[in-house]
C-alpha positions as CSV (number, residue, x, y, z in Angstrom):
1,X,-17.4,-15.0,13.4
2,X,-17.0,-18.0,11.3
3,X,-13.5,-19.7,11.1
4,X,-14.6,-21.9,8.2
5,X,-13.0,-21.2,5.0
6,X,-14.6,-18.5,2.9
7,X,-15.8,-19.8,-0.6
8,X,-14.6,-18.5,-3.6
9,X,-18.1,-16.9,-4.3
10,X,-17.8,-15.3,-0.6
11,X,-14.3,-14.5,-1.5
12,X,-14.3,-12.5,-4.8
13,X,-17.8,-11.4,-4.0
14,X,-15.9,-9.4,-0.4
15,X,-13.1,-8.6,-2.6
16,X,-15.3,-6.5,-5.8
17,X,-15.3,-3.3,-4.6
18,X,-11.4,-3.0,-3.7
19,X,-11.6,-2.5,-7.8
20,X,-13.6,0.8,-7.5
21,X,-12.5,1.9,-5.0
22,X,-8.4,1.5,-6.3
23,X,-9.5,3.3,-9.5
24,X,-10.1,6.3,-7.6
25,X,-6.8,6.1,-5.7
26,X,-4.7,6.5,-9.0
27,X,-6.1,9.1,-10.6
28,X,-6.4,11.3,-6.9
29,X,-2.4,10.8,-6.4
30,X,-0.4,10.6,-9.2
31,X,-2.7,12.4,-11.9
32,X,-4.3,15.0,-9.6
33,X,-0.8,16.6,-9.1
34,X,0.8,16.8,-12.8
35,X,-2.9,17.7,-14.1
36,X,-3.1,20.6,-11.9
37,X,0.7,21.8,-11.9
38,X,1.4,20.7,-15.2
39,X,-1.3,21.4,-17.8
40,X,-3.1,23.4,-15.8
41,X,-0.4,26.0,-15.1
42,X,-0.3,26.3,-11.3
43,X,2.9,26.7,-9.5
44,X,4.4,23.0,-8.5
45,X,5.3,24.4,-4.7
46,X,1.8,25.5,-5.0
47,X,0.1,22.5,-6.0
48,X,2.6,20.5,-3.1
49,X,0.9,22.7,-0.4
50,X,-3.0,22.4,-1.6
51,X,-2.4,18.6,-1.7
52,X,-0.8,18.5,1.7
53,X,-3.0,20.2,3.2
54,X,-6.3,18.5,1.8
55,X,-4.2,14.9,3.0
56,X,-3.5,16.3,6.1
57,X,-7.1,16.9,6.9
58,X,-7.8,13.8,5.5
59,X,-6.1,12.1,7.7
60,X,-7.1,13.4,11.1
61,X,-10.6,12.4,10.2
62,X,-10.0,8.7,9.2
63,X,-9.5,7.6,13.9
64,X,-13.4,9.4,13.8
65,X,-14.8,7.4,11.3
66,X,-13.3,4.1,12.3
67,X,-14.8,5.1,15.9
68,X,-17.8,5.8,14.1
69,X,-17.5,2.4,11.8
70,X,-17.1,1.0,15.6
71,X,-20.2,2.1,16.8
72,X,-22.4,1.1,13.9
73,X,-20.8,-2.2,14.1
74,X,-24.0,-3.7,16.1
75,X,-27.0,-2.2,14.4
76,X,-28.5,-4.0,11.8
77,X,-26.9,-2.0,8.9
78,X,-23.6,-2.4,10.9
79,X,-20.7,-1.2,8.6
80,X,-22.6,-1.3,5.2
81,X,-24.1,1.8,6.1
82,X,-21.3,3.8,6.1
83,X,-19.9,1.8,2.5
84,X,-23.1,2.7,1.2
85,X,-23.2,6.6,2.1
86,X,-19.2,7.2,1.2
87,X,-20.7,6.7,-2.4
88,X,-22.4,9.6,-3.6
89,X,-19.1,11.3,-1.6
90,X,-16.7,9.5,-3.8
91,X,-18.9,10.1,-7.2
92,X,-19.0,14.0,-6.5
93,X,-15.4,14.2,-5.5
94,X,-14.2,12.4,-8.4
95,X,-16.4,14.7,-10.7
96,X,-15.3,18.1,-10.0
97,X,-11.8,17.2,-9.2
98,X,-11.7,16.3,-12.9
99,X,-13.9,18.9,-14.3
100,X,-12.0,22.1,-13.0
101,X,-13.3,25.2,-14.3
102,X,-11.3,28.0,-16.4
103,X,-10.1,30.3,-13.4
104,X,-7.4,32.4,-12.0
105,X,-4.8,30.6,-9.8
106,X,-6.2,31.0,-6.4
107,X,-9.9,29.9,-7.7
108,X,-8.3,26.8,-9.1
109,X,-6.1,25.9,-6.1
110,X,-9.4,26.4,-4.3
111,X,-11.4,23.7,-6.4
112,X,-7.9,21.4,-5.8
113,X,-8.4,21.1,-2.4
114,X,-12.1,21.3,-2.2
115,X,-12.4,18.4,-4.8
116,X,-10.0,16.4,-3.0
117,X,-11.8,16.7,0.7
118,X,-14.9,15.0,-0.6
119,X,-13.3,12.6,-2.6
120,X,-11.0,11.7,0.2
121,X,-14.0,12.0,2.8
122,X,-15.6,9.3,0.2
123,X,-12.9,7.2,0.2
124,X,-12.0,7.2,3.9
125,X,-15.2,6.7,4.6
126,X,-15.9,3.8,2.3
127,X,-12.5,1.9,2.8
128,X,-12.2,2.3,6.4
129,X,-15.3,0.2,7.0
130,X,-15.0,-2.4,4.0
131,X,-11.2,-3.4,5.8
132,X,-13.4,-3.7,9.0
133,X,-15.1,-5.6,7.5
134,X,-12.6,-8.2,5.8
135,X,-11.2,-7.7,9.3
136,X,-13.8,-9.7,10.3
137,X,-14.4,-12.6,7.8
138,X,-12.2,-14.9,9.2
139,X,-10.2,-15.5,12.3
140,X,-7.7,-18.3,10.9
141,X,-4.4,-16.6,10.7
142,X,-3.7,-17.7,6.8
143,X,-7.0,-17.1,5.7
144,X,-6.8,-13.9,6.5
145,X,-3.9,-13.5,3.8
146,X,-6.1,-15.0,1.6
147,X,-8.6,-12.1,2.0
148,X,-5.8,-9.3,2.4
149,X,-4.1,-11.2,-1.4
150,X,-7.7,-11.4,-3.1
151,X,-8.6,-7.9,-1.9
152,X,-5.4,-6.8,-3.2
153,X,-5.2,-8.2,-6.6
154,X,-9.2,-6.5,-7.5
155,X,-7.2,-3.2,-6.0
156,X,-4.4,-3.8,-8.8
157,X,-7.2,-4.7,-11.0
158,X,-8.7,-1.5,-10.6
159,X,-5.4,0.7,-10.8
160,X,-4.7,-1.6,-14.0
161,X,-7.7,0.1,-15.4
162,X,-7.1,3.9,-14.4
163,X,-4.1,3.5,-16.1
164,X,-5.3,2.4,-18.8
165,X,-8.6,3.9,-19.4
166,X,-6.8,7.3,-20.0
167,X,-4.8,6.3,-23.4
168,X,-8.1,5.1,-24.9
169,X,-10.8,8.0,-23.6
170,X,-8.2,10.6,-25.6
171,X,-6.1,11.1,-28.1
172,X,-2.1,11.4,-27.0
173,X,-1.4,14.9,-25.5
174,X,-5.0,15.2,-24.3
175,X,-4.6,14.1,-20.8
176,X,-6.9,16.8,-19.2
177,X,-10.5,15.7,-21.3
178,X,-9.2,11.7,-21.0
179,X,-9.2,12.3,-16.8
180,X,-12.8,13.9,-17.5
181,X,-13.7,11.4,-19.2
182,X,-12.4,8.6,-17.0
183,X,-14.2,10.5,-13.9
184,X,-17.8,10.1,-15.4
185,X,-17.3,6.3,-16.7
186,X,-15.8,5.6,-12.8
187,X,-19.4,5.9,-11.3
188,X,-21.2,3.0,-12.8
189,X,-18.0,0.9,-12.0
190,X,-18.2,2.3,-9.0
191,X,-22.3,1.3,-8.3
192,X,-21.6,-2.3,-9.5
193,X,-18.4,-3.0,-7.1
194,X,-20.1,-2.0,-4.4
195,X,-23.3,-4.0,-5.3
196,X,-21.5,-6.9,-5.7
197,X,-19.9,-6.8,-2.5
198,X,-23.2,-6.3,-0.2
199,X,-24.7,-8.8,-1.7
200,X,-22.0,-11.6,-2.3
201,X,-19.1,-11.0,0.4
202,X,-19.8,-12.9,3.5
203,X,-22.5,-11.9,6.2
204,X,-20.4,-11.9,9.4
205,X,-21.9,-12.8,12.8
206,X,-22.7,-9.5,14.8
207,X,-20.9,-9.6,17.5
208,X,-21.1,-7.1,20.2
209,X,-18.2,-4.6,20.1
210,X,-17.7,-3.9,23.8
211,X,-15.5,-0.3,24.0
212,X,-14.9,2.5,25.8
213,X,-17.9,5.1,24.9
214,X,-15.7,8.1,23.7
215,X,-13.6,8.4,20.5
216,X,-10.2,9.3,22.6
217,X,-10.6,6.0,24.5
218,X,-11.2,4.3,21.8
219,X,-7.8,5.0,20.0
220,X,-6.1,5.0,23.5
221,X,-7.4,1.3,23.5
222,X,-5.6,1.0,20.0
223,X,-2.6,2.9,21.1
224,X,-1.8,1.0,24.3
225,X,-1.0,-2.5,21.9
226,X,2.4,-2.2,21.7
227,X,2.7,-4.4,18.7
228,X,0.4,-1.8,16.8
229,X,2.3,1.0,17.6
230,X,5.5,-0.7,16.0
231,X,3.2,-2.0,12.6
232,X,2.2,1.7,12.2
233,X,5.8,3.0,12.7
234,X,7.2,0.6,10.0
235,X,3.9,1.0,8.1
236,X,4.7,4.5,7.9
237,X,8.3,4.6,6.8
238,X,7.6,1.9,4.3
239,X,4.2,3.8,3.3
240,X,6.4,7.0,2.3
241,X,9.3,5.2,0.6
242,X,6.2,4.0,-1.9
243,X,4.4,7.1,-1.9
244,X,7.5,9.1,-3.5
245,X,7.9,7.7,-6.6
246,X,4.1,7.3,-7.1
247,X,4.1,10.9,-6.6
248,X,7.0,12.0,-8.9
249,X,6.5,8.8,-11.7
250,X,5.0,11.3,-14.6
251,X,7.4,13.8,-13.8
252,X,9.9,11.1,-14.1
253,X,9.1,9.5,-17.4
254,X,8.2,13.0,-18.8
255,X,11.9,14.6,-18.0
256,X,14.0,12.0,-16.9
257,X,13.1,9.3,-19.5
258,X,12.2,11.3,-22.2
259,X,8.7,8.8,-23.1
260,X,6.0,10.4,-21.6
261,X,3.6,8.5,-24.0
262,X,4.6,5.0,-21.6
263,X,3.6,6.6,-18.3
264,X,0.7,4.3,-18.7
265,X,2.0,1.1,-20.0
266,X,5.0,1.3,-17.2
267,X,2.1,1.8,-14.3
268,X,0.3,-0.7,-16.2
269,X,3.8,-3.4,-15.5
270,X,4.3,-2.6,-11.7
271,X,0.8,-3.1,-10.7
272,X,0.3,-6.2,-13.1
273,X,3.2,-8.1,-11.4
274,X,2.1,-7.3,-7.7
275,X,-0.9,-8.8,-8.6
276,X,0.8,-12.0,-10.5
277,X,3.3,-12.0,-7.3
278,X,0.6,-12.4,-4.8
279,X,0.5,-15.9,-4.8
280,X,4.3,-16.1,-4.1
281,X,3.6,-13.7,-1.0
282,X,0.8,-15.5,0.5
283,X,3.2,-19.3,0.1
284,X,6.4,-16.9,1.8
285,X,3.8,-16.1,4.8
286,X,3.0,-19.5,5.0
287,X,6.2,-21.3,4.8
288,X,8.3,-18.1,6.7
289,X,5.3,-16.7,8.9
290,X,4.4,-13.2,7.5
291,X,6.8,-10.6,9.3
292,X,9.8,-12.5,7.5
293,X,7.6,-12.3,4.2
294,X,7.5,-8.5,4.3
295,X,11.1,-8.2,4.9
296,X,12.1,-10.0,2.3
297,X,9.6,-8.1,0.2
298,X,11.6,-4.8,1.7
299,X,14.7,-6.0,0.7
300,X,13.5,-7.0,-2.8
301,X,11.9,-4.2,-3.7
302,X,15.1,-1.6,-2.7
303,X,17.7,-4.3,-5.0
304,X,14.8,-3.9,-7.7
305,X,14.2,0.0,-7.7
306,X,17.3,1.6,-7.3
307,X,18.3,1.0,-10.6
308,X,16.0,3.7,-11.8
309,X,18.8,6.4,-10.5
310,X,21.6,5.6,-13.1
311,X,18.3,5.9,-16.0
312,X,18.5,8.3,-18.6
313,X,16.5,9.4,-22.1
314,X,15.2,6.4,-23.9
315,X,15.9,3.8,-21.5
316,X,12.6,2.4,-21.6
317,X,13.3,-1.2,-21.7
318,X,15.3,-1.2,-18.6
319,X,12.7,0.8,-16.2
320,X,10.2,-1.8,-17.7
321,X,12.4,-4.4,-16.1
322,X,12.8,-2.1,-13.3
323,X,8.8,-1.5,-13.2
324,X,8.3,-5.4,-13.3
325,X,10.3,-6.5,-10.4
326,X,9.3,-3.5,-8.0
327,X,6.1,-4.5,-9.1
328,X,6.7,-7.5,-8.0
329,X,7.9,-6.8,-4.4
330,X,5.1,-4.1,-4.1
331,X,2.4,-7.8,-3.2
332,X,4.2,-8.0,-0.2
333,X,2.8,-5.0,0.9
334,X,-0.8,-5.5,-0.6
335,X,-0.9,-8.5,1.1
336,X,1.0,-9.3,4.1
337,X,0.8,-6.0,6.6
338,X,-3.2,-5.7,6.8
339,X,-3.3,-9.6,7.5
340,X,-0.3,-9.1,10.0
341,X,-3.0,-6.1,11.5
342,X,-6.3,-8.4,12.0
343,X,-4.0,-10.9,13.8
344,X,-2.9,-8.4,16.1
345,X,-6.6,-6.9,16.9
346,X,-7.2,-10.6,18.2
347,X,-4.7,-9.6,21.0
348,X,-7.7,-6.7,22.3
349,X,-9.9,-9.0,22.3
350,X,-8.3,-11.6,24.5
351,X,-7.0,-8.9,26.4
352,X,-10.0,-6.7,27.4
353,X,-13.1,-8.4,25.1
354,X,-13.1,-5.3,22.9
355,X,-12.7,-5.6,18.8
356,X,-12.7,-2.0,17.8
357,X,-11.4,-2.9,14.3
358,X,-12.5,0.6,12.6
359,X,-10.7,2.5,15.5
360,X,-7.6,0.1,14.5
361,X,-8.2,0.5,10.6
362,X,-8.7,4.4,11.2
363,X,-5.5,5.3,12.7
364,X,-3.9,2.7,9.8
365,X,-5.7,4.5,7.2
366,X,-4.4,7.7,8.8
367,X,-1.2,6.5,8.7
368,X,-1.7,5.6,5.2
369,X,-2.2,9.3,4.0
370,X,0.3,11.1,5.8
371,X,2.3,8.6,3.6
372,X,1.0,10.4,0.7
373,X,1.0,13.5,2.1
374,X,4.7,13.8,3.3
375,X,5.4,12.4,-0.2
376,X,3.6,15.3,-2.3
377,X,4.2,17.8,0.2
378,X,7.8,17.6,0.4
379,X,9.2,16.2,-2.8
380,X,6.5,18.2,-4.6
381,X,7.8,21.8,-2.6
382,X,12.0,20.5,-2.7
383,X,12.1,19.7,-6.4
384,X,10.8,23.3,-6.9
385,X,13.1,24.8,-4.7
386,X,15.9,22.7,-6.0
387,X,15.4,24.4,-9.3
388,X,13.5,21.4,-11.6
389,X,10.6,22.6,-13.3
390,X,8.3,20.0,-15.4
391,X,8.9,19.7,-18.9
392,X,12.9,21.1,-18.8
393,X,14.5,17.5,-19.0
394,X,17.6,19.5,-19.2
395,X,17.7,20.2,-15.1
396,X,16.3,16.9,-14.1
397,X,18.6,13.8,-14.0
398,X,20.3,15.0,-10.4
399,X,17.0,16.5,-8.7
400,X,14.4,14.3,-9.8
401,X,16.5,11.0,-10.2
402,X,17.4,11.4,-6.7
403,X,14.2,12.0,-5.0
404,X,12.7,9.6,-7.4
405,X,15.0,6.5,-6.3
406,X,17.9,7.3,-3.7
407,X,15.3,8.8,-1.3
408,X,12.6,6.2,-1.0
409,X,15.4,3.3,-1.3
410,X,17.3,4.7,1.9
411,X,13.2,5.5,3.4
412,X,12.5,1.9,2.8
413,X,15.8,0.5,4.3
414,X,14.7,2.3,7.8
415,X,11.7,0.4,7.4
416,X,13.3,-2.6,6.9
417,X,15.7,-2.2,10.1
418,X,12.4,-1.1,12.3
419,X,10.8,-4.3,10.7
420,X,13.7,-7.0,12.0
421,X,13.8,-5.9,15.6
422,X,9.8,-5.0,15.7
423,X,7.6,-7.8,17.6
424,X,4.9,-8.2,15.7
425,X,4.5,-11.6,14.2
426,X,1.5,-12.1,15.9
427,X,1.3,-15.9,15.3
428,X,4.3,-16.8,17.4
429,X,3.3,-14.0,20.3
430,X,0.0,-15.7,20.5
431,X,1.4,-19.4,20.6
432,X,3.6,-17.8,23.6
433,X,0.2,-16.6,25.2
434,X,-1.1,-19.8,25.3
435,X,1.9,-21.4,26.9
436,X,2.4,-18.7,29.4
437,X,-0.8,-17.5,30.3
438,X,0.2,-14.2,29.7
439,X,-1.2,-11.4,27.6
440,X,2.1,-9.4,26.3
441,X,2.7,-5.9,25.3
C-alpha cells in the first residue's frame, strides 16, 4: 500500500459513493419507522419489533461478509466485486420499502421487514467492503483522518439530501408519495456514486491477506486485539446514545415541538455542521492525538443536546441552536473512530502478518446496527407501553422528552468514562512497540 499522500482527485473520487450510500441510511432509520407506524396505521410496539428484528438479522450477517470481503481481497476484482453486486440489492430494497402496498396489518408488517432485509443486505454488503477499502488507502496515521473526514462529509452530503429531497418531491402533509418518490430518484444517484468511486478512488496494491481459512477464526483473530474489543465497546454505547434520538426525532418535533413541517430543515442543521465541523476534528486529532479528540467530542455533544429536555411547543429557534451544536460534535464521530480502527488493524499485521480488514469492519458494522436496533427496538416498544402515542402532543413532554434527551445523554456519558480509561490510541501504543520490542494486548 502506498503511504504517499492521496490526491485530491484520488480523495473525493474514494469518497463519492459515501453520498449514495448515506441517502439510503436516512430514509431506512428515521423515516421507515414514523411512515409505517404513523401514516400507515401499524401499531408503534409493532413496528419496534419488525424493525428489531430485520436489524438484528442484519447484523449477524455483517462478520460473514467482511470474512467474505476478506477472501475476495486477492482476486483481481478484490473488494469491488462485492460494491458492485450490493447495488441492485440496495435499488430493490429501497423500492418496495417505499412502495408498500394497501394491506391488512400483518401483510404490511411482512413487507416492513422483508424490504428492510434486502436493503440492509445491500447496504452491509456495499459499505462493509468500500471501508475496507479506505482501510487500505493509506497507512500514515493522519491521512487516514483525512479519508475517514472526506468520507464523512459526502455521507453528510448525502443525508443533507434525503432530507431535503422530501419537502420538494411533495406537497406538505404528503410524506408517504414524497418517500416514493425520493426511492425511484435514489437509483441514478446511486449508479453515479458508485461509478465515480471505481473509477477515480485510488487502486491499492493487492497485497496478500494471510488468515486463518474459516470465518470463526477469522473473527477470533479480530476478537483477540484487545484494543478492538474496547473501540467496539465504547463504539457501541456511544453508537446507541446517537441512534435514540435519530430514532424518535419526527416523533419529537411532531408532539413535543409542535413544528412538524421543520423535521427537515432541523436534520438538514445537525448534519450541515458535522460536516462544517470536520475540519476542526481532524486539527483536534492532530494537535491532541485522536482518542482525546473523540472525548472531547463526547463531552461536547452531551453539554450541546441536553438542552432539548426542558423544550416545549414552538421553541424552534432554540433546538435549531441545539441542532447546530450537536451537529457539530456529531464530526467527531464521522471522523475520528474508523481512523482510530485502521490504526489498530496495523497491530494484526505486525503481530501475526494478517490484514483481515472486512472481518474487522464486519463485526464494526455489526456493532453499528445493534446500535440502531436497541434504539428502535426499545424506545420504539417503551414509549408505547409508557402510554405516548404519535400525534397526542398532550402525553408527550415527560415520555418522549426523556427518552429523546436524558437517555442518550447519560448512554453517551458511559461512553465517555469507557473512552478515558480504554487503551486505544494506537499512535502512542505503537511508538511503545517500537521502543520495546513488544507487541501489546
Amino acid at each position: 500500500m502506498s503511504a504517499s499522500p492521496l490526491s485530491r482527485r484520488e480523495l473525493l473520487g474514494y469518497a463519492a459513493f459515501a453520498l449514495p450510500l448515506a441517502m439510503s441510511a436516512l430514509p431506512v432509520y428515521v423515516h421507515a419507522p414514523k411512515l409505517y407506524g404513523d401514516d400507515l396505521g401499524l401499531p408503534l410496539a409493532l413496528v419496534g419489533v419488525v424493525v428489531l428484528a430485520a436489524r438484528l438479522l442484519d447484523a449477524v450477517q455483517d462478520p460473514f461478509l467482511g470474512w467474505l470481503s476478506d477472501r475476495s481481497a486477492s482476486s483481481r476484482r478484490g473488494r469491488r466485486l462485492l460494491l458492485i453486486l450490493s447495488l441492485p440489492l440496495l435499488a430493490a430494497g429501497m423500492l418496495t420499502l417505499f412502495h408498500p402496498p394497501s394491506s391488512h396489518k400483518a401483510a404490511l408488517a411482512a413487507w416492513l421487514w422483508v424490504s428492510l432485509m434486502v436493503v440492509q443486505l445491500g447496504f452491509s454488503m456495499g459499505s462493509i467492503s468500500y471501508y475496507a477499502i479506505g482501510a487500505e488507502l493509506s497507512e500514515d496515521y493522519h491521512e487516514r483522518t483525512r479519508v475517514t473526514a472526506t468520507r464523512g462529509a459526502f455521507a453528510v452530503a448525502g443525508v443533507l439530501i434525503a432530507a431535503a429531497a422530501p419537502r420538494f418531491l411533495a406537497a406538505p402533509g404528503e410524506e408517504a408519495q414524497a418517500l416514493a418518490l425520493f426511492s425511484v430518484t435514489f437509483l441514478p444517484l446511486l449508479l453515479i456514486g458508485a461509478i465515480i468511486t471505481l473509477r477515480l478512488s485510488r487502486r491499492t496494491a493487492v497485497q496478500p491477506v494471510h488468515q486463518p481459512q474459516g470465518i470463526f477464526a477469522t473473527l477470533a483473530l479480530t476478537l483477540r486485539n484487545g484494543r478492538y474489543r474496547w473501540l467496539i465497546a465504547i463504539t457501541l454505547l456511544s453508537g446507541i446514545a446517537a441512534a435514540i434520538p435519530g430514532t424518535l426525532i419526527l416523533f419529537y418535533v411532531q408532539d413535543v415541538l409542535q413544528r412538524p413541517a421543520l423535521s427537515g430543515p432541523f436534520l438538514m442543521l445537525y448534519f450541515l455542521f458535522a460536516a462544517a465541523g470536520m475540519p476542526l476534528w481532524i486539527a483536534a486529532a492532530r494537535r491532541l492525538g485522536k482518542k482525546n479528540a473523540w472525548l472531547l467530542g463526547m463531552f461536547f455533544s452531551v453539554a450541546a443536546f441536553v438542552w432539548a429536555f426542558l423544550l416545549g411547543a414552538g421553541d424552534a429557534t432554540a433546538f435549531a441552536i441545539v441542532c447546530v451544536l450537536s451537529g457539530l460534535a456529531y464530526g467527531a464521530e464521522l471522523a475520528i473512530p474508523p481512523s482510530l480502527l485502521a490504526d489498530i488493524v496495523d497491530t494484526d499485521v505486525r503481530a501475526v502478518d494478517a490484514r483481515p480488514d472486512g472481518a474487522y469492519f464486519g463485526v464494526w458494522q455489526m456493532i453499528d446496527k445493534l446500535n440502531l436496533a436497541l434504539a428502535a427496538g426499545i424506545a420504539l416498544p417503551a414509549l408505547g407501553w409508557l402510554g405516548y402515542h404519535p400525534g397526542e402532543p398532550q402525553h408527550a413532554h415527560s415520555t418522549l422528552s426523556s427518552m429523546y434527551a436524558l437517555v442518550p445523554c447519560g448512554i453517551k456519558l458511559a461512553a465517555a468514562a469507557a473512552l478515558w480509561i480504554a487503551p486505544i490510541e494506537a499512535r502512542a501504543l505503537l511508538s511503545q512497540e517500537r521502543t520495546t520490542g513488544e507487541f501489546i494486548r
